[in-house]
C-alpha positions in Angstrom: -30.2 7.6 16.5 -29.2 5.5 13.3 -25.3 5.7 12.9 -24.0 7.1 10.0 -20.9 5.7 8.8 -19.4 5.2 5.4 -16.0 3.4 3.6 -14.3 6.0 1.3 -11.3 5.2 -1.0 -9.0 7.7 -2.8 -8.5 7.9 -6.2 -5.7 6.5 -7.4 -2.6 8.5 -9.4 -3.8 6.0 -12.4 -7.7 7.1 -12.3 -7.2 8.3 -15.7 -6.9 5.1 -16.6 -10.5 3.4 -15.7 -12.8 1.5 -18.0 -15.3 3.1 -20.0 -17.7 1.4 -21.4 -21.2 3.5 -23.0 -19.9 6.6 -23.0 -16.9 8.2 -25.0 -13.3 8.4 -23.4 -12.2 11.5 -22.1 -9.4 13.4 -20.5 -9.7 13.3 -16.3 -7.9 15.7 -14.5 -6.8 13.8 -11.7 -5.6 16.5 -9.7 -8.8 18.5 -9.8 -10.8 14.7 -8.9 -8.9 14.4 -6.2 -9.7 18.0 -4.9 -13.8 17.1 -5.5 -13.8 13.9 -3.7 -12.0 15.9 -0.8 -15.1 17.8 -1.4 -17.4 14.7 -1.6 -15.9 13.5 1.8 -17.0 16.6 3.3 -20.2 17.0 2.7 -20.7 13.5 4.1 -18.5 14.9 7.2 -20.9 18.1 7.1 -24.2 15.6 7.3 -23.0 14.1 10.1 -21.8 11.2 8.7 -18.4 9.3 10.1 -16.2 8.0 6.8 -13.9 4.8 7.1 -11.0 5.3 4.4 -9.8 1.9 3.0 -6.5 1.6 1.9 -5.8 3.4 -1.4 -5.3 1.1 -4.3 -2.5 3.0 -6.7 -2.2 -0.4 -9.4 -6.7 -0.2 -9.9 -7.7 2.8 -11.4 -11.9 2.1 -10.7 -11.1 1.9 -6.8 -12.4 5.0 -6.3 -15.8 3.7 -6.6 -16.1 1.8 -3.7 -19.5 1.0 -3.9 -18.7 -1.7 -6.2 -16.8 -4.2 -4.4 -20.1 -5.2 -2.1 -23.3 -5.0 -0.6 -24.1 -4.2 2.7 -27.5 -5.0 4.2 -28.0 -5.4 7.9 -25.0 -6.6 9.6 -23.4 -8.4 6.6 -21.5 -7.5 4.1 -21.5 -9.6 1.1 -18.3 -9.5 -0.8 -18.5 -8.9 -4.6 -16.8 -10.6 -7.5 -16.6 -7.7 -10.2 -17.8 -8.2 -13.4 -14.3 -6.8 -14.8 -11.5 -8.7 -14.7 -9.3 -5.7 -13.7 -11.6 -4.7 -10.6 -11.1 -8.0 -9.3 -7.9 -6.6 -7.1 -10.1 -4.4 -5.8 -12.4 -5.7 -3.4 -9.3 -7.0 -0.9 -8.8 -4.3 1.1 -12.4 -3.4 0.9 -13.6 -6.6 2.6 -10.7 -6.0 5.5 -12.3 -2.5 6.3 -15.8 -3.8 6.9 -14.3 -7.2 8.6 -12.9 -5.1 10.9 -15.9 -3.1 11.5 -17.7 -6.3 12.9 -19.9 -7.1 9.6 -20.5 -11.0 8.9 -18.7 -11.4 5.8 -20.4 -13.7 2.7 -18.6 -13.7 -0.7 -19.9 -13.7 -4.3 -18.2 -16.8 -5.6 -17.0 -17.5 -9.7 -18.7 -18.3 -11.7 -21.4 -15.3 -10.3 -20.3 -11.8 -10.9 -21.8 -9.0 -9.2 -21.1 -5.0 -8.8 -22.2 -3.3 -6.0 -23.8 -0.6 -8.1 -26.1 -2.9 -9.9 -27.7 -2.8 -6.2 -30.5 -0.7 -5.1 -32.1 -1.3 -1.7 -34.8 0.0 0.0 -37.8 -1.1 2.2 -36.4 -4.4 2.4 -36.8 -4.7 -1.4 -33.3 -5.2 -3.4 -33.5 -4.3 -7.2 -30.0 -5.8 -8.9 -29.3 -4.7 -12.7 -28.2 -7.8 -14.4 -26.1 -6.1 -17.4 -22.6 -5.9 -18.4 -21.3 -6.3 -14.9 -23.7 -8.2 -13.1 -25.0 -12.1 -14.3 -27.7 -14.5 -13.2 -25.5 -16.7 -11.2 -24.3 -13.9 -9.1 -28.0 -12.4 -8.3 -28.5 -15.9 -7.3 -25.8 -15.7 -4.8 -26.8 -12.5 -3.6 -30.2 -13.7 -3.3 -29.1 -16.3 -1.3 -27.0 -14.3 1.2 -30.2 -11.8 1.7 -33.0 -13.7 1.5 -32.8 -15.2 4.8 -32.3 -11.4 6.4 -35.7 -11.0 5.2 -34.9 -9.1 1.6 -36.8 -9.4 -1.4 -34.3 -9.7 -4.8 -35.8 -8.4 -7.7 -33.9 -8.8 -10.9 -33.7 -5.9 -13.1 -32.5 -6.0 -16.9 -30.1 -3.2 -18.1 -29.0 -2.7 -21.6 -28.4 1.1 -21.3 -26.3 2.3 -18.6 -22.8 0.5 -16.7 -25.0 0.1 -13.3 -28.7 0.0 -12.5 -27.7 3.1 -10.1 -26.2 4.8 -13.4 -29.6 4.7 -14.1 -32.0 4.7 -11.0 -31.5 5.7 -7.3 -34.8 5.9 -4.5 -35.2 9.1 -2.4 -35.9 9.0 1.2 -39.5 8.4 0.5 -39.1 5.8 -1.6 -39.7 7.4 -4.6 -37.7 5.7 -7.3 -36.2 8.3 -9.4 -34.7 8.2 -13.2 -33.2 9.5 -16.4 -36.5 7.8 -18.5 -34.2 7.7 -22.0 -31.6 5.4 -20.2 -34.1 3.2 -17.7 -34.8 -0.3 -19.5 -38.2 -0.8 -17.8 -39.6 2.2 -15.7 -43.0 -0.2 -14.6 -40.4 -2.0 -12.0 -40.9 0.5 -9.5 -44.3 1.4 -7.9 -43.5 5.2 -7.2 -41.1 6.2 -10.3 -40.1 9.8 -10.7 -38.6 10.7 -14.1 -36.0 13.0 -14.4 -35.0 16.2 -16.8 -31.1 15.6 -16.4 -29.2 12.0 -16.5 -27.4 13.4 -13.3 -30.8 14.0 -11.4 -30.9 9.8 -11.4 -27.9 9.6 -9.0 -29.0 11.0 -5.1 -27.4 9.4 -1.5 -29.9 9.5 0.8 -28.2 11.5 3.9 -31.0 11.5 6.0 -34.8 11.5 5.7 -34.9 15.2 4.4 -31.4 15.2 2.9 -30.1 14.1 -0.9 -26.6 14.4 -1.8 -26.4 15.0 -5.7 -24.0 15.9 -8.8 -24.2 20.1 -9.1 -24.4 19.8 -13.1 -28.6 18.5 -12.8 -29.8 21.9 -11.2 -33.6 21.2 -13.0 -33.4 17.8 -11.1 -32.4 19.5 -7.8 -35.2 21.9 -7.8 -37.8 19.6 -8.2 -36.5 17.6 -5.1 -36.5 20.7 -3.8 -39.8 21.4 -4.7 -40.5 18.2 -2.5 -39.7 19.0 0.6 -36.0 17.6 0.3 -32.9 19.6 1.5 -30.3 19.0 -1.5 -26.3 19.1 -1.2 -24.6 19.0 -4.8 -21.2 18.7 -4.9 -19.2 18.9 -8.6 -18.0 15.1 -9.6 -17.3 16.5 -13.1 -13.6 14.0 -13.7 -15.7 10.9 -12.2 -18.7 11.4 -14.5 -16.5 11.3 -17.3 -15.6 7.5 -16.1 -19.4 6.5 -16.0 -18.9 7.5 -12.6 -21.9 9.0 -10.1 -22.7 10.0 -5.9 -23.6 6.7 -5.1 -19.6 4.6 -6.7 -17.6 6.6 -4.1 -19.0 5.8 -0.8 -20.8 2.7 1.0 -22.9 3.7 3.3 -22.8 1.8 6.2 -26.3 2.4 8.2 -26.2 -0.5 10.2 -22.9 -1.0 11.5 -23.1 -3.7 13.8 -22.1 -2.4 17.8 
């Protein structure tokens, strides 16, 4: 059986705080975002998944959203280099945690910059969203870190969203799904799926039947539903409000080396 692990991250006391950057600022009530990602942590818990916590990082409001500071494919872990000067600070601790789970380690190196959430993988096929966050040289990187594990890196342009995974995740079949109004070229993907809510874009696969999602995109639910899929929603309400989705606060770790 595969095993299921995944590095978490509270949120800091300054989450508040974090960039914005297409959307309009508003007020996050930390105390009620750190009750739902106590939530988010247990629904993981309650799919049988085993969470990692790396060290919480009180000075970098964004390092809730884990997901950003690498890429995981196989047995090594490459290492981004944010796109935002003020995520830089944040990728330290994450890079111990997966050391010290026994990943090969490879680093995204200046000038490249790369987010971890301008990554979607699946089938051996790795879309990266070159964007706001994300640039040529650091794709190139990637693709030269992955390449020879036997992935395919396809670049992706994005003009819309923060992430290419703010705008497209894949279900377990492969079925590439998305929010058409914010998707910069839908014809990428072979199997796309559009979307009625923004927040039916954003799924974690949990296991082949099971999608964790956001609990305001109930239209989006029911036609994964409709599918065959089991769905868990859990309320991310003060992380959406920082361009924030399911996929920034975990990485999921499905082939942690033995």
């Amino acid at each position: 059986m595969e095993k299921k692990h995944a590095l978490i991250r509270r949120p800091s006391p300054r989450l508040a705080d974090g960039l914005v950057t297409h959307i309009e600022r508003e007020p996050v009530d930390v105390k009620l975002a750190e009750r739902q990602w106590d939530d988010y942590v247990a629904a993981l818990h309650g799919a049988g998944w085993q969470t990692h916590e790396v060290d919480r990082a009180d000075d970098c409001p964004d390092a809730v959203f884990i997901e950003d500071t690498m890429v995981v494919y196989g047995d090594t872990a490459v290492i981004a280099r944010p796109g935002a000067d003020e995520r830089k600070p944040e990728t330290l601790a994450a890079e111990a945690a997966v050391r010290e789970l026994g990943y090969r380690i490879a680093h995204i190196e200046a000038p490249g910059t790369l987010d971890g959430g301008d990554v979607l993988k699946f089938g051996g096929t790795v879309w990266v969203g070159r964007g706001g966050r994300t640039n040529d040289e650091g794709i190139a990187q990637l693709a030269e870190h992955l390449e020879p594990l036997g992935a395919r890196v396809v670049t992706v342009p994005l003009t819309k969203v923060l992430h290419l995974k703010s705008a497209v995740t894949a279900l377990p079949d492969g079925t590439v799904v998305g929010y058409e109004p914010l998707v910069d070229d839908p014809s990428v993907w072979e199997k796309f799926l559009p979307v009625p809510e923004e927040s039916g874009s954003h799924v974690v696969i949990l296991d082949e039947n099971t999608v964790l999602m956001a609990a305001d995109a109930p239209k989006s639910a029911q036609l994964f539903r409709e599918r065959g899929l089991d769905v868990i929603e859990v309320d991310i309400s003060e992380y959406e409000k920082l361009e924030g989705c399911v996929t920034c606060l975990s990485v999921r770790l499905r082939g942690m080396p033995d």
